[in-house]
C-alpha positions in Angstrom: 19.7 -14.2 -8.9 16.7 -16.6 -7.5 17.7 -18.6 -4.9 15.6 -21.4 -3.5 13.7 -20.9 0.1 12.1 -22.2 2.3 9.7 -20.9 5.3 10.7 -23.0 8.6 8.6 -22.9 12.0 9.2 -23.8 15.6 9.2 -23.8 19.2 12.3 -21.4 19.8 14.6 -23.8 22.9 15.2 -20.8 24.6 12.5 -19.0 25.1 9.9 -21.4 24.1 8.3 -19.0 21.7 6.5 -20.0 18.6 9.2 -18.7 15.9 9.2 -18.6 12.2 12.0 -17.5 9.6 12.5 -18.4 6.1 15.9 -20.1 5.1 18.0 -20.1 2.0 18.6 -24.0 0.9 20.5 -25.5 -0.9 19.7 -26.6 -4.7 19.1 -30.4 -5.5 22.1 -32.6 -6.3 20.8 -32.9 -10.0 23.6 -35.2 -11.1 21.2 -37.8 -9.3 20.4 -40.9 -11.7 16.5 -40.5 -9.8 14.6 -38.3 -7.7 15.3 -40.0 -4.8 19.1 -39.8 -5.3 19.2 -35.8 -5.7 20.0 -35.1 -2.4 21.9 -31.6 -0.8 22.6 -30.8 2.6 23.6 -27.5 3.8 24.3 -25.8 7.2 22.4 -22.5 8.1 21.9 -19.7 11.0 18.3 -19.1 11.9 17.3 -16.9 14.7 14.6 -16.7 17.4 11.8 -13.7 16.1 11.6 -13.4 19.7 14.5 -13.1 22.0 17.3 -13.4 18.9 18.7 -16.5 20.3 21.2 -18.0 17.3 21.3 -21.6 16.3 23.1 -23.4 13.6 20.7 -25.7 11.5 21.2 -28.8 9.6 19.1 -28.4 6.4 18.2 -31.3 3.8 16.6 -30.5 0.3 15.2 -34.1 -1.1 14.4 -32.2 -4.6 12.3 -29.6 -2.8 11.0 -31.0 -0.1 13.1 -29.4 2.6 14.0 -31.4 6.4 15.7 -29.4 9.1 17.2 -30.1 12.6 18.7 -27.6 15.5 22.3 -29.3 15.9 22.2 -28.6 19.2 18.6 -29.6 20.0 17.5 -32.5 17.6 14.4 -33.2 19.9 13.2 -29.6 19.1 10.2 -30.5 15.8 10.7 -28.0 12.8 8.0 -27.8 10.1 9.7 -26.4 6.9 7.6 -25.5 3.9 9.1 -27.1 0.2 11.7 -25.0 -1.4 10.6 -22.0 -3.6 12.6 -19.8 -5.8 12.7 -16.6 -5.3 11.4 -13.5 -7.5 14.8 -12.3 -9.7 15.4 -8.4 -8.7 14.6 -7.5 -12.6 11.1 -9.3 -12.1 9.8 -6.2 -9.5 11.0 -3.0 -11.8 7.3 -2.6 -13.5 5.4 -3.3 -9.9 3.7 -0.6 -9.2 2.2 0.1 -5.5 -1.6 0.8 -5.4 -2.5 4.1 -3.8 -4.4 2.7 -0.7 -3.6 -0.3 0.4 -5.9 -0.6 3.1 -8.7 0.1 1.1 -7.5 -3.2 -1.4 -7.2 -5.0 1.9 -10.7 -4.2 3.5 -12.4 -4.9 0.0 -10.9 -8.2 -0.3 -11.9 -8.6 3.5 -15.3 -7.8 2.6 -15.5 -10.3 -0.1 -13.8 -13.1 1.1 -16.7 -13.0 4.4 -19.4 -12.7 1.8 -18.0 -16.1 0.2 -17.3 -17.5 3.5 -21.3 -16.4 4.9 -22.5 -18.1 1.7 -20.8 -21.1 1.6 -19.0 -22.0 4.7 -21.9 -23.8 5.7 -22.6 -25.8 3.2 -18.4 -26.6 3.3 -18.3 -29.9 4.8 -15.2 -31.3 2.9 -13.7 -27.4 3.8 -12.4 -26.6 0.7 -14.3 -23.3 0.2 -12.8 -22.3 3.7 -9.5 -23.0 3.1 -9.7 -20.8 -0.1 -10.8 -18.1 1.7 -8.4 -18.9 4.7 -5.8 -18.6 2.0 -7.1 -15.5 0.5 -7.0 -13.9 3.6 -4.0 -14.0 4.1 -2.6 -13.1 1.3 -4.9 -9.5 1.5 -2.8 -9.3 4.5 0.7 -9.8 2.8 -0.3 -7.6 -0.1 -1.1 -5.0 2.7 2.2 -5.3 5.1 4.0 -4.9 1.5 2.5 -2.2 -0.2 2.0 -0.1 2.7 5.4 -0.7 3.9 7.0 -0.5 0.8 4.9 2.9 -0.4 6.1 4.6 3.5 9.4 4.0 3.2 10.3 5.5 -0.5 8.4 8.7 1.0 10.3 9.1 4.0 14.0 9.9 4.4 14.2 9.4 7.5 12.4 5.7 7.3 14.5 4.4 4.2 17.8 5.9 6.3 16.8 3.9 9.2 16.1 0.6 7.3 19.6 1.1 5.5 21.5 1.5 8.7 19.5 -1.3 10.6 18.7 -4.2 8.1 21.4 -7.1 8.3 20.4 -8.3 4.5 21.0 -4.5 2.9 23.9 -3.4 4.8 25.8 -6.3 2.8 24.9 -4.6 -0.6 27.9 -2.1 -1.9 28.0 -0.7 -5.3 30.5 1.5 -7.3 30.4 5.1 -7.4 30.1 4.7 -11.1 26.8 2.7 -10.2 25.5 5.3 -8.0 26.3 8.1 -10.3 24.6 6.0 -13.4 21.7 5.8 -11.3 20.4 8.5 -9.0 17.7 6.0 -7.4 19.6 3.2 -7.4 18.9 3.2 -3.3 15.5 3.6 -3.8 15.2 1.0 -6.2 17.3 -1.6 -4.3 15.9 -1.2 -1.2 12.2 -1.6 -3.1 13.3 -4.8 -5.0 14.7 -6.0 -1.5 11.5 -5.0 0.4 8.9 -6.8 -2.5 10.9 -10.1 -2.2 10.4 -10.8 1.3 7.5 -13.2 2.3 5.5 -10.8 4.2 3.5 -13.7 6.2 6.8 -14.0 8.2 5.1 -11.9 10.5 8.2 -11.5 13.0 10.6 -10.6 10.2 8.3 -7.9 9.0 7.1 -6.8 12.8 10.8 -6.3 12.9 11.0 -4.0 9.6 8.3 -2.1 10.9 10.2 -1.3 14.0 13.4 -1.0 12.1 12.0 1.9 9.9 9.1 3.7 11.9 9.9 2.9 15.9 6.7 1.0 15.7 5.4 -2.0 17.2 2.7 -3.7 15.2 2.0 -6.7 17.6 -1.0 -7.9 19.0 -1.2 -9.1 22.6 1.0 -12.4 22.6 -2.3 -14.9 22.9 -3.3 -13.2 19.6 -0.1 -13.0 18.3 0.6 -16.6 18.8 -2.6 -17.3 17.5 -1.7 -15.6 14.2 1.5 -17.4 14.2 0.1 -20.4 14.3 -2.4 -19.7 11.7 0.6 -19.1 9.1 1.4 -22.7 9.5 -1.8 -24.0 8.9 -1.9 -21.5 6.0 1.6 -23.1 4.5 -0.3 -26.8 4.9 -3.0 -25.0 2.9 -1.1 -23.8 0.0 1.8 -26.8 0.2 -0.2 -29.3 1.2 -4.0 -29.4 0.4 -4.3 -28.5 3.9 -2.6 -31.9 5.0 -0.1 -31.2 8.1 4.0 -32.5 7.3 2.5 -35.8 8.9 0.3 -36.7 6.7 -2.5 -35.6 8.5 -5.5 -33.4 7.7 -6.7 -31.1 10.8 -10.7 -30.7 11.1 -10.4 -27.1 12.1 -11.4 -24.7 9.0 -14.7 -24.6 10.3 -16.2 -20.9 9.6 -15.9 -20.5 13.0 -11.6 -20.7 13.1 -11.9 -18.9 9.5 -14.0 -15.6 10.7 -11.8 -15.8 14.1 -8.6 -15.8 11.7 -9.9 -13.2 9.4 -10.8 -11.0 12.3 -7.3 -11.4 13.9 -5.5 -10.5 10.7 -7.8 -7.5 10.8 -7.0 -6.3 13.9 -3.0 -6.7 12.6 -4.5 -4.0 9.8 -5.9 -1.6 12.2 -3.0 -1.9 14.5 -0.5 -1.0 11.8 -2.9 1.8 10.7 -3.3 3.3 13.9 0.6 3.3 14.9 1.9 4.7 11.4 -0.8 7.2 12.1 0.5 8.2 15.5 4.4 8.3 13.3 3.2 10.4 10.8 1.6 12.7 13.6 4.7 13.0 15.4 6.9 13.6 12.4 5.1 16.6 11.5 5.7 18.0 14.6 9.6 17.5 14.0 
């Protein structure tokens, strides 16, 4: 069933790492008279990306538009994206995976820079950029999914290994009726599972990566940060026109931050490429 989510970002107190998670909230109290009055409040666990520090979180859902606050450390700011439903499981059975994701990702790549080099000059307002900031990052999603996704149904040992180490799946239980009905049943929960994630968490699915394949697909932490911090400005893009949660519209999508985004995100490609290369070169050798 669709729940409602939303995608929450902060300065972890512990470590003082840039973290980001998405949250379940907490539907809107629609027995409200207006808008204003449909108020729910909910309490939720959230934990660091980085050093898996735990905190309990206060969350607030003003029809959608979501406020959060560590209990413990009120002073720390938390940008929260508004509240999204997510896709029903029945919605991914027809989704088929493309053969070669990295060749959708470098052609979108290669066309998003040919807009950008046309018109990113001529941008002064930025809309154009933030498009193609946009765009860029959702070649990048597409990419973490599909080439996840497409590894792990081919390898047994990968799908065992995200089955015995992913919190979120090792809830699921079924009948042995269910698994008799359905001889992929596995496969096709742990697909439907995989598709709904929001793949520009990038520490949720560095951590899938590792879970399945022993991999790290990290940059080095000034460009990892850096990439963290452009998936906020991203969420201000798509939630917000590209206004920050203050109101506030940031200068920065020059063609300069764009290509220096685009060229990070394509260094994440490359990265993933070459250590699921080095996995599939070792497995053989099993």
């Amino acid at each position: 069933m669709p729940e409602l989510v939303s995608t929450i970002s902060f300065s972890c107190p512990e470590c003082e790492e840039y973290t980001l998670c998405d949250i379940y909230v907490p539907e809107p109290d629609f027995s409200g008279e207006k808008t204003s009055d449909c108020i729910s409040e909910a309490d939720v666990e959230v934990e660091c990306e980085n050093c898996g520090a735990g905190f309990d979180v206060s969350v607030v859902n003003r029809w959608g538009q979501i406020d959060a606050e560590i209990r413990k450390h009120p002073e720390i700011e938390i940008d929260a994206t508004d509240a999204q439903y997510t896709q029903d499981e029945d919605d991914w059975e027809d989704y088929e995976l493309p053969d070669n994701p990295y060749y959708h990702f470098r052609d979108a790549i290669s066309h998003s820079s040919l807009i950008l080099g046309k018109f990113g000059p001529q941008d002064f307002q930025g809309t154009i950029n933030r498009m193609v900031f946009v765009q860029a990052f959702s070649a990048l999603e597409a990419y973490l999914s599909d080439t996840l996704i497409s590894s792990v149904l081919n390898d047994r040992v990968a799908l065992a290994r995200v089955l015995q180490r992913d919190k979120e799946l090792l809830k699921q239980k079924f009948t042995l009726h269910e698994i008799y009905s359905e001889p992929k049943l596995i496969e096709q929960k742990v697909k439907a599972y995989l598709l709904d994630i929001s793949y520009h968490n990038l520490g949720k699915v560095s951590h899938l990566y590792k879970n399945a394949f022993g991999i790290s697909i990290k940059l080095e932490p000034e460009n990892w940060e850096r990439l963290h911090k452009a998936v906020s400005n991203r969420h201000d893009c798509v939630h917000r026109n590209g206004y920050t949660s203050d109101g506030e519209k940031p200068s920065i999508y020059s063609q300069e931050y764009i290509e220096e985004i685009m060229g990070l995100i394509s260094q994440l490609v490359e990265k993933v490429e070459t250590e699921l290369g080095k996995y599939r070169k070792d497995a053989l050798k099993v």
